[in-house]
C-alpha positions in Angstrom: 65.3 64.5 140.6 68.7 65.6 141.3 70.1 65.3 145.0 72.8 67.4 145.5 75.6 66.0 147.5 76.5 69.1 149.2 73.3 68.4 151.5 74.7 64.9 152.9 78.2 66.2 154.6 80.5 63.6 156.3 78.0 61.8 158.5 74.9 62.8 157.5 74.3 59.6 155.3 74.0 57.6 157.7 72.4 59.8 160.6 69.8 61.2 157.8 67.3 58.2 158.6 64.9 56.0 156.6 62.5 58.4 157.7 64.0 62.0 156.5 65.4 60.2 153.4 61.4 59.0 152.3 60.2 62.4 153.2 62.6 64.2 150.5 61.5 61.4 148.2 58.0 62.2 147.7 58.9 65.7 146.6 61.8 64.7 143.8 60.1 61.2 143.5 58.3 59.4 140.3 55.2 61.4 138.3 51.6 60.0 138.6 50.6 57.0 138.0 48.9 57.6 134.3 52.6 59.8 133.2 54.6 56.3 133.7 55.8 55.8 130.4 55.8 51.9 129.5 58.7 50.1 127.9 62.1 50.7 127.0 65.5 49.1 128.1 67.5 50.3 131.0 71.1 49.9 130.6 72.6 49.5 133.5 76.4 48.8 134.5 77.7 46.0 136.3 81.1 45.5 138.0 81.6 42.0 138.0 79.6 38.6 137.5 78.7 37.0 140.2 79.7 32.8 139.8 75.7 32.2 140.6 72.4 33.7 140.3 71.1 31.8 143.0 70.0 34.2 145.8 68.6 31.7 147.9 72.2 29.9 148.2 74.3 32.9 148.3 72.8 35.7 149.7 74.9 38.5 148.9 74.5 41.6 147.0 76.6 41.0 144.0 74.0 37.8 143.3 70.8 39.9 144.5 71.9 43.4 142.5 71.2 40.4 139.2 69.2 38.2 140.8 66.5 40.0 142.6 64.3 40.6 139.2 63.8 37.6 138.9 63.8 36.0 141.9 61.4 37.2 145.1 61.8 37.2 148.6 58.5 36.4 150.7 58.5 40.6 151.5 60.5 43.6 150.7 61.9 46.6 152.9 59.8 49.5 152.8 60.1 53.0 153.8 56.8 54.0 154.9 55.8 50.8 156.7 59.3 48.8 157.4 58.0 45.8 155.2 56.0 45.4 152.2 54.6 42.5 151.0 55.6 40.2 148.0 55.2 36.1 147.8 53.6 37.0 151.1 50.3 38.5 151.7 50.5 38.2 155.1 52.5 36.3 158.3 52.0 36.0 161.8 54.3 34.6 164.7 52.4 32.3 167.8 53.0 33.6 170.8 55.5 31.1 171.9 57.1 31.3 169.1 57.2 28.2 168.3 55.4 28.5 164.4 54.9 31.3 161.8 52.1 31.4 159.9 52.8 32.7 155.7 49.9 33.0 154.1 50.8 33.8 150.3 49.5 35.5 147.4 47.5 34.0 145.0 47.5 33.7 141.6 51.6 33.7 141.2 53.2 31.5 138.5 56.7 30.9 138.4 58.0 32.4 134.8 57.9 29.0 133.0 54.0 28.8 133.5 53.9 26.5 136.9 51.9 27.4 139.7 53.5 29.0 142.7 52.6 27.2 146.3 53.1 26.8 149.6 55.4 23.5 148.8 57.9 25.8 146.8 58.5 27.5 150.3 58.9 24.5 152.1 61.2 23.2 149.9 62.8 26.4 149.8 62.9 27.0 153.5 64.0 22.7 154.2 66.2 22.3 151.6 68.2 25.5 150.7 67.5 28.3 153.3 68.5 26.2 156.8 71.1 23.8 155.4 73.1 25.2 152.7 72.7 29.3 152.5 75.2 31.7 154.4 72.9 34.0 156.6 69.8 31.5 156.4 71.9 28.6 158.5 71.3 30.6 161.5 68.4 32.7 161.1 66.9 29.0 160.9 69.2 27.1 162.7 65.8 25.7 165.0 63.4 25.5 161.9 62.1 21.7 162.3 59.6 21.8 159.2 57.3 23.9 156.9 53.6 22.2 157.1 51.8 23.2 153.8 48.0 22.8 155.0 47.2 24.3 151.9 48.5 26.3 148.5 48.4 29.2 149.9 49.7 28.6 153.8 53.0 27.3 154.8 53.6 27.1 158.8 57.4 27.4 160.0 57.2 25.3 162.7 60.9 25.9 165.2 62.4 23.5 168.2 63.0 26.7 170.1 61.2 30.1 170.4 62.4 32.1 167.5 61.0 35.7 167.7 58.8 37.0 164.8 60.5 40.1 164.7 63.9 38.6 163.8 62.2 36.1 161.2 60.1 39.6 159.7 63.5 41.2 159.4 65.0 38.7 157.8 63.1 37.9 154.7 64.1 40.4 152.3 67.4 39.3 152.6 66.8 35.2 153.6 63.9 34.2 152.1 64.0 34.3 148.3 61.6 31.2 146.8 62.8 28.2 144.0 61.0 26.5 141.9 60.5 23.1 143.6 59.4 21.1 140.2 62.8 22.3 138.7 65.0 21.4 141.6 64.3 18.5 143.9 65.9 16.1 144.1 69.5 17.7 142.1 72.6 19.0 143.8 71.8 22.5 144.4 75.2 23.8 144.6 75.5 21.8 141.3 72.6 22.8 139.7 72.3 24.7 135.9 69.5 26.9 137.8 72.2 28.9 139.7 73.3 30.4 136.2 70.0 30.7 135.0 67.4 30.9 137.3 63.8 30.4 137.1 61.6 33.0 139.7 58.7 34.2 139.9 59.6 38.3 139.8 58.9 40.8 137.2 61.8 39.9 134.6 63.6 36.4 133.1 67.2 36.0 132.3 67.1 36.2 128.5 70.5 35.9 127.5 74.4 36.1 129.6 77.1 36.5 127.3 80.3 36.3 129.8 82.4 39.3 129.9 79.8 41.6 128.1 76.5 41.8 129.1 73.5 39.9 131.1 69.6 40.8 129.1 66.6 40.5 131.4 63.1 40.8 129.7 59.8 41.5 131.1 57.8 39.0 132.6 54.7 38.8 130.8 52.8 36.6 133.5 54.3 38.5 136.3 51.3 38.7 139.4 51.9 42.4 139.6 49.3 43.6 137.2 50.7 46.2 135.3 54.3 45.8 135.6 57.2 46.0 135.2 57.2 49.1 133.6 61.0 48.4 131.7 60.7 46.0 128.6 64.6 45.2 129.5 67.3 45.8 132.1 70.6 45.9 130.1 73.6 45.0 132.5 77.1 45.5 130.9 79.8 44.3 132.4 82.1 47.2 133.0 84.7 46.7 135.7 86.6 49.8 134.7 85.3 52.6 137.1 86.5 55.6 134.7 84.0 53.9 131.9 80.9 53.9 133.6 81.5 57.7 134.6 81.7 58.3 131.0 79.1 56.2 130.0 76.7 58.3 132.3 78.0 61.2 130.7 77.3 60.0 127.0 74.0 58.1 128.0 75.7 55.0 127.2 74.9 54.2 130.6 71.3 55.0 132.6 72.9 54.0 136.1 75.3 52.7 138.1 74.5 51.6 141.7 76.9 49.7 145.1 79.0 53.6 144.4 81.0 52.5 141.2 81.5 55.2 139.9 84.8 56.7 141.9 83.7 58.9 144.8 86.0 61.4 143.4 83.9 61.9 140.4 80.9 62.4 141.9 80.7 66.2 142.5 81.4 66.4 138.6 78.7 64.0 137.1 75.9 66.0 139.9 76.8 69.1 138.6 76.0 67.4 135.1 72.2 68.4 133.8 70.7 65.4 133.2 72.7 63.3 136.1 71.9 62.7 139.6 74.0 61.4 142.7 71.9 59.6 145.2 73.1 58.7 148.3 70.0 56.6 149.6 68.0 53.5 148.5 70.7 51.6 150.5 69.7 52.3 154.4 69.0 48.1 154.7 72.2 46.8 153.7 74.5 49.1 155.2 78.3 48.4 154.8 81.4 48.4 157.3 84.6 48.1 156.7 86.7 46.2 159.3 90.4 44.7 160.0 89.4 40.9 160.9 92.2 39.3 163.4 93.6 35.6 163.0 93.6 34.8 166.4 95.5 31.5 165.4 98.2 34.0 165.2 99.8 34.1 168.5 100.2 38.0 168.8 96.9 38.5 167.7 95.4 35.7 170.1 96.2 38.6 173.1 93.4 41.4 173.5 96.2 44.3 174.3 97.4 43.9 170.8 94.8 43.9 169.4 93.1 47.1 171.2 96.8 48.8 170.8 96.0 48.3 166.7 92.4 50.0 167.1 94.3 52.7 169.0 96.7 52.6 166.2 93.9 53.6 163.4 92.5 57.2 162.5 89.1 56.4 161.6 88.2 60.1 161.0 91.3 60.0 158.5 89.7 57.3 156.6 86.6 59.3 156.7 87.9 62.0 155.5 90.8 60.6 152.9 89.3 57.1 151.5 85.6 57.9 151.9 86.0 61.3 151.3 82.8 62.2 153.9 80.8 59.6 152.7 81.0 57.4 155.9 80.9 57.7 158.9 83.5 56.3 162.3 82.3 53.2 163.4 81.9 52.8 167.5 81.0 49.3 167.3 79.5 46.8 165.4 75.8 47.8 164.8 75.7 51.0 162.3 73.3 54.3 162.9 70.9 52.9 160.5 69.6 50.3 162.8 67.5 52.3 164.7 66.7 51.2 168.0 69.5 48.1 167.9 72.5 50.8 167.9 73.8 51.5 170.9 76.4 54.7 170.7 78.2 54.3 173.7 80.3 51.5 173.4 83.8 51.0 174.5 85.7 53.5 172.6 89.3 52.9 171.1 90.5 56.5 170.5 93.0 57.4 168.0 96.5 57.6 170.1 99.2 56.1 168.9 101.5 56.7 172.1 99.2 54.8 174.0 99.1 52.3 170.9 103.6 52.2 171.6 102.9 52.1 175.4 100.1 49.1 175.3 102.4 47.0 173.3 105.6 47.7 175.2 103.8 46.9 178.4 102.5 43.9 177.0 106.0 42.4 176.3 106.4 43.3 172.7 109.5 44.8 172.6 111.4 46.8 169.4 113.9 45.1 167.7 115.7 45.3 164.4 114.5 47.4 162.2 112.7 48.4 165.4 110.0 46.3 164.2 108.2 44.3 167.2 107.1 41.6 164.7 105.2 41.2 161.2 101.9 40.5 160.1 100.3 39.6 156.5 97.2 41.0 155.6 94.8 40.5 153.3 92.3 43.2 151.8 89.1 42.1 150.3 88.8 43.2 146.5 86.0 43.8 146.5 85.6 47.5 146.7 88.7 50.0 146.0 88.0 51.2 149.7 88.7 47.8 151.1 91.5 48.4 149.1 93.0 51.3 150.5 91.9 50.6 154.0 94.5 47.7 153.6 97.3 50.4 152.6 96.7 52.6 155.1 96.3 50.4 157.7 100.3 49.1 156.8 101.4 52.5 157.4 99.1 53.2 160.5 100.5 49.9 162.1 104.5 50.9 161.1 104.4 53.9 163.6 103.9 51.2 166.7 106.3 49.1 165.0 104.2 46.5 163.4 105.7 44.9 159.8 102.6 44.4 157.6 103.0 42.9 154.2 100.3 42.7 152.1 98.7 40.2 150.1 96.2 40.7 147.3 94.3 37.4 145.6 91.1 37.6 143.1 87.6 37.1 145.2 87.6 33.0 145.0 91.2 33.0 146.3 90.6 35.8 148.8 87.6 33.8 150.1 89.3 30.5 150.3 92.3 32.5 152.1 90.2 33.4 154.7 87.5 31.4 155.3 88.4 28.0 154.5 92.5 28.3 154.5 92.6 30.7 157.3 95.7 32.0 155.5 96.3 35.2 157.0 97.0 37.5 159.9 94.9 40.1 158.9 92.4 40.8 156.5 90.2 43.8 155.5 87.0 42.9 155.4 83.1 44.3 154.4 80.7 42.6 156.2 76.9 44.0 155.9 74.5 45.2 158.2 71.2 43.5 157.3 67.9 45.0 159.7 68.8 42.7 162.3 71.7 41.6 164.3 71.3 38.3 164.1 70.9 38.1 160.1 74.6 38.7 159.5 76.1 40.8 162.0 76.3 38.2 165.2 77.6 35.7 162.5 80.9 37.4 162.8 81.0 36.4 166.4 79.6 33.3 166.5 82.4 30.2 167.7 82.4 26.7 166.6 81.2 27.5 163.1 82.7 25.2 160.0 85.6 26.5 158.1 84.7 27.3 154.7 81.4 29.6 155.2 81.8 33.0 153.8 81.4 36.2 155.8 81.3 34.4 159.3 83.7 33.8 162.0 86.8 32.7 160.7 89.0 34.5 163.3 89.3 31.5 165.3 87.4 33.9 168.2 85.1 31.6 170.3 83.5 32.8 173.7 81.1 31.0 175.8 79.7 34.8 177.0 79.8 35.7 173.5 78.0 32.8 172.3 75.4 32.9 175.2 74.7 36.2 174.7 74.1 35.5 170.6 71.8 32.4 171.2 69.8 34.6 173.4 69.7 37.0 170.9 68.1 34.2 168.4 65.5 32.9 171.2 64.1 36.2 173.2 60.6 36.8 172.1 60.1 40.3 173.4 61.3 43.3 171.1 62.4 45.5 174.3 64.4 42.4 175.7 66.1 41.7 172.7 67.3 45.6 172.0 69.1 44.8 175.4 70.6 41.9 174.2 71.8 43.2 171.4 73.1 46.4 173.8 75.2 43.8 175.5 76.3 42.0 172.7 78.1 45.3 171.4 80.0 46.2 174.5 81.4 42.6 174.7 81.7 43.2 170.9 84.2 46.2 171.6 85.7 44.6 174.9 86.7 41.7 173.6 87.9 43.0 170.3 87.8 40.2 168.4 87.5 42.5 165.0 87.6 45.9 164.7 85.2 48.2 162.9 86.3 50.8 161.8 83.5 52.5 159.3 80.0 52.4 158.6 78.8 53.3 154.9 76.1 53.3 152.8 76.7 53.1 149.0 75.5 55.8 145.9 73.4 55.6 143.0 74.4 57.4 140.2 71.2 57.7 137.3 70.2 59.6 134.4 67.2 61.9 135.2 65.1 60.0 132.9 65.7 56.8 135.4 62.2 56.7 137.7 61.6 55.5 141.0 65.2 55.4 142.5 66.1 54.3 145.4 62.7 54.1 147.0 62.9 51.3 149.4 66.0 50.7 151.9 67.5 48.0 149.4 66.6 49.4 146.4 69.9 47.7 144.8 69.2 44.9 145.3 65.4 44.9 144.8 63.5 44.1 141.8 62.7 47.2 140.5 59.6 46.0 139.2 58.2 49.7 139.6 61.4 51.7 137.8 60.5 53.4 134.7 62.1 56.0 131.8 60.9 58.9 131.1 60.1 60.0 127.8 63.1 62.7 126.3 61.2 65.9 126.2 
């Protein structure tokens, strides 16, 4: 099952397709159904440990790459029909949009024997998903209740049209279901679930010992007949990069996903026997890297500095240098992957930093010592080393039009706080994913009037009334066609306005073992349960 990398050049990641990438699948993909081999522990590693395991609260990957075996969305990405059933057997949007109809599957139990109902999704959907987690507050900002006419039907009833569309592409990432006899009435954000969480998926968090290791077991009740296939998935905790190449190597380690093994190693370990590098499986949670302006800051607050900076940045150089191929050059918000939603032919900030010099002296903001025009701090996420060196080499890009940058580092919870509470900095690096829709987390980054405090949202202090119109439309048009033209205008005023600046699109790599199974074969196969992976007997 190897996929060599040589056949995925500098933009061909992203431009390759859901499609192409399934195609190549089914030749390299799992044996039949009677050679699965049952049992076994995969040992996978894990760069950090997320503070909860809580996916319906903090939907992010780091919680879903953990949390996802254990607990399930209402349906999974697919790549032959876009979505693929789970808690849901089947939904259905009224033509006013005004209700969607989820009938679920029968027969679930959550892992500690209860029944699974329609009243956990209400609960789910009332109490968690609209008031307290980061995408679902406006993916369901209009959700007036969840009507449970029966076990088995739960009716999302909305004050305004909400398209089914946006609502079907939003529940792999939005909708994952808790246990409503283990939480009402408790302080969620408060609550021992989030570090050991109760679900309904194909494995149960057996054991976390911090700073080693967390043990998942097999579900025996799970509703999937059959599986899981894995007795255990083994994450180790293994923040050093250089270790979990080795590990691969020795077979200490079966497989490391979100690219963390260096991208410098990966030619090396695919030229490796019994080692694959697989560059999809990721297609539905694509990444971008951006610089994120203050615009509390007074230079930033002006649009010429800020387009003068984009003009400032090589994006082909980080490309080339920091990706090294694995990305492509953002031209606005919305990546290649999103199919129909992309628009390529946004306003385009070309790499020229004479014009960059020439914007900024026009604009009034002239050299002076040091022949600096004035300073900035910024502040790279650390979350990836690529947001890391995006940060460096965005200091040296912005000291040839005579901008000071200083950086400033801080651990995740003080990053986040910086940011998005504080709103302590200039500039900051940021990573914000692209999630099937535009209005799942993309349009979030855009939004004005939003609390300080929420993560991976509007901090910037950006707030326009065309902006904003345009977003709320985006969250109420009912036709498919009219919304792709929505979305068409909200990235031109995206790149007009400026108000952050992509400047990559990426999609991360698996690295496995060839005994590893069913890889990457949905669009967020990360962060999916992996209820179907299997290991293959040594021959």
């Amino acid at each position: 099952m190897t996929f060599n990398l040589c056949l995925f050049p500098r933009r061909a990641l992203l431009l390759s397709g859901v499609a192409a990438f399934a195609t190549g699948l089914a030749a390299t993909g799992p044996a039949l159904a009677q050679d699965i081999a049952m049992g076994g522990t995969l040992t996978v590693a894990a760069d950090t440990e997320p503070r909860s395991l809580n996916p319906a609260i903090v939907a992010s990957n780091g919680v879903f790459y953990v949390a996802s075996k254990i607990v399930e969305p209402l349906a999974e990405m697919d790549y032959e029909t876009g979505l693929r059933p789970l808690l849901a057997e089947s939904w259905e949007g009224s033509e006013d949009g005004l209700t969607f109809t989820v009938t679920l599957r029968e027969g679930v139990t959550w892992s500690d024997g209860a029944p699974f109902t329609s009243a956990d999704v209400a609960f789910s959907a009332m109490q968690v998903w609209k008031p307290l987690q980061n995408i679902g507050r406006q993916i369901f900002a209009n959700l007036e209740a969840v009507e449970t006419p029966d076990d088995l039907t739960a009716v999302f009833t909305f004050s305004e049209p909400t398209p089914a569309q946006l609502i079907e592409n939003a529940m792999p990432a939005v909708t994952a279901v808790l246990p409503r006899h283990l939480l009402e009435g408790q302080d969620l954000g408060e609550a021992e679930y989030n570090a050991a969480p109760v679900g309904t998926g194909p494995f149960v968090l057996a054991e976390h010992k911090p700073g080693e290791f967390y043990r998942l077991t097999k579900n025996e009740t799970y509703w999937d007949d059959g599986k899981p296939y894995l007795d255990q998935i083994l994450y180790r905790v293994m923040p050093d990069a250089g270790a979990k190449a080795a590990g691969l190597e020795t077979g200490d380690i079966q497989l490391t996903a979100f690219s963390a093994v260096p991208l410098t190693d990966m030619a090396r370990l695919d030229a490796l026997d019994d080692v694959s590098v697989i560059p999809g499986g990721y297609e539905g949670i694509t990444y971008n890297i951006t610089v994120d302006f203050n615009h509390r800051t007074e230079e930033l607050s002006d649009p010429v500095v800020r387009k003068a900076i984009a003009h400032a940045i090589d994006r082909d150089f980080l490309v080339d240098v920091v990706f090294l191929g694995y990305a492509t050059a953002a031209t606005g918000p919305v990546p290649p992957t999103a199919g129909d939603f992309y628009k390529a032919d946004t306003p385009a900030y070309e790499f020229d930093v004479d014009k960059a010099n020439a914007m900024l002296d026009e604009a009034g903001y002239a050299r002076g010592d040091g022949d600096t025009r004035f300073s900035l701090r910024l502040r790279p996420a650390p979350w990836f080393q690529q947001t890391r060196d995006t940060g460096d080499y965005v200091r040296q890009a912005l000291a040839k039009i005579g901008i000071d940058v200083e950086i400033v580092t801080a651990d995740p919870g003080g990053h986040i706080a910086a940011v998005y509470t504080d709103h302590d900095f200039d500039l900051a690096i940021g990573s914000p994913v692209w999630r099937n829709d535009p209005a799942i987390s993309t349009t979030i980054l855009y939004q004005g009037g939003l609390p300080a405090g929420q993560p991976f949202a509007n901090q910037w202090g950006y707030d326009s009334a065309a902006m904003n119109d345009i977003i709320a439309r985006g969250q109420t048009t009912m036709d498919s066609g009219e919304r792709i033209e929505v979305y068409n205008a909200f990235q031109d005023l995206a790149m007009e306005d400026l108000p952050i600046l992509f400047l990559t699109h990426f999609t991360f790599i698996t690295v496995a073992r060839d005994e590893v199974q069913n890889v990457a074969n949905n669009p967020r196969w990360a962060t999916s349960s992996w209820a179907d992976t299997w290991i293959a007997p040594a021959e």
